[in-house]
GUMIMI-151515 format. One line per 5 residues: their letters; for each residue x, y, z of N, C-alpha, C. Coordinates in pm, whole numbers, plus 32768, in hexadecimal, padded with zeros to 4 digits. Example, Ala and Ser with C-alpha at 12.3 -4.5 7.8 and 13.67 -1.06 7.14 Angstrom:
2
as) 8527,7DC7,830C,84CE,7E3E,830C,8528,7EB6,830C ~ 8505,7F1F,82C4,8557,7F96,82CA,850A,8003,8313 $
This chain:
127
xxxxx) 79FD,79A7,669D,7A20,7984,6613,79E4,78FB,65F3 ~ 798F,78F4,6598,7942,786B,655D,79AF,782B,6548 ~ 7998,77AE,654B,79D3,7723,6543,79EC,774E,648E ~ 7A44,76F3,6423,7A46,76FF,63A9,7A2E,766C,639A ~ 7A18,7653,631B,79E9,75FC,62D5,79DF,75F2,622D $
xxxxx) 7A4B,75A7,6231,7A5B,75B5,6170,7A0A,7529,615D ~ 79AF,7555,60F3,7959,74F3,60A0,79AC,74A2,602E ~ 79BA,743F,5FF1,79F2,7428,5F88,79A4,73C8,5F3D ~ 796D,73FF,5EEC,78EF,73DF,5EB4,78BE,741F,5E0A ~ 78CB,73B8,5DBC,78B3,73F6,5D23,7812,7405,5CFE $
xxxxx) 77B6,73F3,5D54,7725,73D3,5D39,7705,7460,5D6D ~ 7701,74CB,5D34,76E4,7552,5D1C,767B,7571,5D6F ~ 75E7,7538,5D85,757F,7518,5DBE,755F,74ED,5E38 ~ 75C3,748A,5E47,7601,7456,5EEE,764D,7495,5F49 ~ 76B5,74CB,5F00,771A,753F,5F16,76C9,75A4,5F6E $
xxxxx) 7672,75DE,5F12,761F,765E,5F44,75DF,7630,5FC9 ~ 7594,75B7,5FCE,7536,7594,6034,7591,757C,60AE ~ 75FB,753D,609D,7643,7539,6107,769A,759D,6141 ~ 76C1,7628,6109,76E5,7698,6114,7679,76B9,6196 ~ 75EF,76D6,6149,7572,7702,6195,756C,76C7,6229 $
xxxxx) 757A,764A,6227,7584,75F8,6297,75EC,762F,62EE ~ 7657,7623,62B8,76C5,7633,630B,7690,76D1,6359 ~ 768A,7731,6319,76A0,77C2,631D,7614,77D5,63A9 ~ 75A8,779D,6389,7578,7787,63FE,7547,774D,6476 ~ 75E6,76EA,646E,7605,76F0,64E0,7671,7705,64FA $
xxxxx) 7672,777F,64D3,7702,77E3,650C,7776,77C0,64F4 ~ 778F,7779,6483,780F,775C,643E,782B,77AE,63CF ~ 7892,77C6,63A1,78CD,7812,6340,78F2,77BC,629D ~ 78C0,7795,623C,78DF,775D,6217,792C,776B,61A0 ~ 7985,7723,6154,79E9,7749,610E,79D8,76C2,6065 $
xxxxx) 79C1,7700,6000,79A7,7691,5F9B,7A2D,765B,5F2F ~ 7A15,75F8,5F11,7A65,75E3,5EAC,7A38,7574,5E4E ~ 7A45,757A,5DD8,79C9,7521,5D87,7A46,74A5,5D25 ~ 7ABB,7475,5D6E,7AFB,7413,5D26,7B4E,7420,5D7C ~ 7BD3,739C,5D88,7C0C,7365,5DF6,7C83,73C6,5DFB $
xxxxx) 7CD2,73F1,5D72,7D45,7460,5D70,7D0D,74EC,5DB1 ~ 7CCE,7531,5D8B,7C87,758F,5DE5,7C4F,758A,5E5E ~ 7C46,750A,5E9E,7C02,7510,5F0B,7C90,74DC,5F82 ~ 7D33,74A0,5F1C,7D78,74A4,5F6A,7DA8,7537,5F96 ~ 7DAA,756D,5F04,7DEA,75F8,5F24,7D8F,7648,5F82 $
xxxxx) 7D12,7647,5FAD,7CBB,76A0,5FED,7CE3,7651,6083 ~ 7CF1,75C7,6086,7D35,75BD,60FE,7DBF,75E9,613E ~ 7DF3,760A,60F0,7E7A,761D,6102,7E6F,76C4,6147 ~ 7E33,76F0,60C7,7E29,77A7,60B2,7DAC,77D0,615F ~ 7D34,7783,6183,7CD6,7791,61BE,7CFE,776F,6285 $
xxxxx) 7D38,76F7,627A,7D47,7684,62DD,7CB7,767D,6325 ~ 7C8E,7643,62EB,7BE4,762C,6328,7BE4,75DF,6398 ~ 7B95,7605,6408,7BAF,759C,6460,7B66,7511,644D ~ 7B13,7522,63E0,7AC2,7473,63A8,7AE4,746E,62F3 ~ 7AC0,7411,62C5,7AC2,740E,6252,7A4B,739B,6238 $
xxxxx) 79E6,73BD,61E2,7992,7357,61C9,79C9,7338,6118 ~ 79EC,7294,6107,7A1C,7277,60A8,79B1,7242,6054 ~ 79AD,723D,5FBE,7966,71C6,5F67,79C9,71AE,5F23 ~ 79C1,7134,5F0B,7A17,70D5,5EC6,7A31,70EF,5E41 ~ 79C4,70D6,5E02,79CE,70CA,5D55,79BC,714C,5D23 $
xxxxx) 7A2E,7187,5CE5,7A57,721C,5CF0,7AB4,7258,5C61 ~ 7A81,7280,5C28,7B0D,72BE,5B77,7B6C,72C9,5BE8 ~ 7BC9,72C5,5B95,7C6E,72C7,5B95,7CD5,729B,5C1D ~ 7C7D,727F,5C68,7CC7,7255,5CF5,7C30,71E1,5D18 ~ 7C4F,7175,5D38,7BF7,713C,5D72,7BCE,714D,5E41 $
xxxxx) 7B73,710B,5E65,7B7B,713E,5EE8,7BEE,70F0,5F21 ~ 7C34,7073,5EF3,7C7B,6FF1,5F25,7CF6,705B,5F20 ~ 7D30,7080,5EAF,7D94,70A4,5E70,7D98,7146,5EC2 ~ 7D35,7170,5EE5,7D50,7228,5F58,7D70,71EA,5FEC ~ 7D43,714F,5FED,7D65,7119,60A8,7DDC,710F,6093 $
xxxxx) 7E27,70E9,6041,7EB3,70B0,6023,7F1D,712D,6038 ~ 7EEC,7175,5FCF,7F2F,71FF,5FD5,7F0A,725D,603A ~ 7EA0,726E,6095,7E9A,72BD,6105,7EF6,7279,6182 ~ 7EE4,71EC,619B,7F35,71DA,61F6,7FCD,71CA,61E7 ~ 8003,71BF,6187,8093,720A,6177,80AD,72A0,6189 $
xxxxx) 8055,72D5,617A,8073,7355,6189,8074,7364,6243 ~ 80BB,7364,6278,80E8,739D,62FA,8095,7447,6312 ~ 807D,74B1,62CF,8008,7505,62F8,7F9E,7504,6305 ~ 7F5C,7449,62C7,7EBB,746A,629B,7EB2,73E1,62CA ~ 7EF3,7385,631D,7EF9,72F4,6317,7E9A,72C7,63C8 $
xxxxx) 7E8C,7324,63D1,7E5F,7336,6468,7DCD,7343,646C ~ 7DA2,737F,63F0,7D17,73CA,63D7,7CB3,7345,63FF ~ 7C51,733E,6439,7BB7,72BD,641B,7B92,72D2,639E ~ 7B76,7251,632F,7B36,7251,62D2,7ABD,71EC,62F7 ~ 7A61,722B,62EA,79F4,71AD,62C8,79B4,719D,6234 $
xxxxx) 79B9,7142,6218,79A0,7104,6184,790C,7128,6181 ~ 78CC,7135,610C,7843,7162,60DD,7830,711A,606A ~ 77FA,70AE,6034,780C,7091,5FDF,7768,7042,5F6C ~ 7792,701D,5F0D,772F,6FA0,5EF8,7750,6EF7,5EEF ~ 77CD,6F01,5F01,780D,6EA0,5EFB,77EE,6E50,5F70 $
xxxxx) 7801,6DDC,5F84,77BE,6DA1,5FE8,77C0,6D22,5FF6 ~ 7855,6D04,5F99,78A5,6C51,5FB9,78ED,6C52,5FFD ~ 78E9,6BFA,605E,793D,6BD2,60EE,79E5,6C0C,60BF ~ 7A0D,6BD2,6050,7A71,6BC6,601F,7A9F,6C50,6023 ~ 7A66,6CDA,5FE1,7A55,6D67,5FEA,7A8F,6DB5,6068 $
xxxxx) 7A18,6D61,60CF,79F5,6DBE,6150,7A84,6D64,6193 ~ 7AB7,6D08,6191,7B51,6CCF,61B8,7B97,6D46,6190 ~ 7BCA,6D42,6120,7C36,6D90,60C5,7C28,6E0E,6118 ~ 7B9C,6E55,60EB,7BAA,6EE8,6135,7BB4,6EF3,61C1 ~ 7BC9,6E94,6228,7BB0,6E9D,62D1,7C30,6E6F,62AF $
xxxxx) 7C74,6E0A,6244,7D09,6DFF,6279,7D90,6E85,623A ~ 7D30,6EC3,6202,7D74,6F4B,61C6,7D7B,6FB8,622D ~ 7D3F,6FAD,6271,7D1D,7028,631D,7C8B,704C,630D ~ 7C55,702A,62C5,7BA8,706B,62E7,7B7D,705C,6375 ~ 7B48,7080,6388,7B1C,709C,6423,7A7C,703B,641D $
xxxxx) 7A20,7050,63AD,79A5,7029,63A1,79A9,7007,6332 ~ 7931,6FC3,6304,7911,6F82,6283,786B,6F8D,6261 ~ 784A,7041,6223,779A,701B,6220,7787,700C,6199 ~ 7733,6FA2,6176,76DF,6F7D,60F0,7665,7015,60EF ~ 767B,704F,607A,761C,70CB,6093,7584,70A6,607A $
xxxxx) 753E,700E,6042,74CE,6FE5,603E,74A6,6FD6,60C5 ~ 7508,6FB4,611F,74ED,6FAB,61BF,74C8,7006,621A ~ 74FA,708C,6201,74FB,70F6,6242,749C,716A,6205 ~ 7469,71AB,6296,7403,7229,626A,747F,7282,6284 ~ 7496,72F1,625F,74D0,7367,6284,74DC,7369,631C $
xxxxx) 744C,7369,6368,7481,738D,6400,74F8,733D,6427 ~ 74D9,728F,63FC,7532,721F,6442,75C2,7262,6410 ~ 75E4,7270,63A0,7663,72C3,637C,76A1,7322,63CF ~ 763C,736E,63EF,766D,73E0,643C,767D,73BC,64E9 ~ 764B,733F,6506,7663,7308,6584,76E4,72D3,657C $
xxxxx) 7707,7275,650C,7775,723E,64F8,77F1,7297,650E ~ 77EE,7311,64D4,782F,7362,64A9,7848,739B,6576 ~ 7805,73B2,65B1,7803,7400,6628,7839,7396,6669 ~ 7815,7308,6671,7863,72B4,66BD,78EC,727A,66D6 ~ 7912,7298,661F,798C,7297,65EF,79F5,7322,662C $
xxxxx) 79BD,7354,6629,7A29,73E5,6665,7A1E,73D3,66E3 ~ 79A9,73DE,6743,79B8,73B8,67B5,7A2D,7363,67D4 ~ 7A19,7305,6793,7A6F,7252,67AA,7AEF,72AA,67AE ~ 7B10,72B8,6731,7BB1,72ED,6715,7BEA,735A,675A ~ 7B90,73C6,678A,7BAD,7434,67D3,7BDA,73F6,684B $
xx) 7B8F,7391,68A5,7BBE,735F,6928,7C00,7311,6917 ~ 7C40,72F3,68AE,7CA9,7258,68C2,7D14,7281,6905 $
């Protein structure tokens, strides 16, 4: 059974590319295109990753860390942040919210993502 992986991501275009990515390399991936839908797809899904972006309609990414880790079913999940954001001040807030990672998406090719992504489950699977 592939690993899951909910995207949460409103950039329609990015979304897709990182679907593609994920899917081959043998991940399953799961979308949601704003922060209320992408809690409920965590809730409804339990993905074993969640790749977050921040700046998001109706739920921000700050404001889904807040509300996922209260939630006791989904508070456990790895999020790594995906973002464009990229003030110290930001990447604090979201690592002190439970993010696991913090990638600026000008920084990253897709593969590095998908390394991130494999190292991160690894990590958490053996803790």
């Amino acid at each position: 059974m592939p690993k899951k992986i909910l995207i949460v991501e409103d950039d329609r275009s990015l979304q897709s590319a990182l679907t593609e990515m994920l899917e081959k390399h043998q991940y399953a991936a799961v979308s949601a295109f704003d922060g209320e839908a992408g809690l409920a797809a965590a809730e409804k899904e339990k993905p074993d990753l969640i790749l977050l972006d921040i700046i998001l309609p109706k739920k921000d990414g700050f404001a889904f860390l807040q509300e996922m880790k209260q939630n006791p079913n989904i508070a456990s999940i790895p999020v790594i942040v995906l973002t464009n954001l990229e003030d110290s001040a930001d990447i604090e807030r979201a690592l002190g919210l439970g993010a696991q990672i913090f990638l600026v998406k000008t920084d990253y090719q897709l593969e590095e993502i998908a390394e991130k992504i494999t190292q991160t489950l690894h990590e958490t699977h053996n803790a």
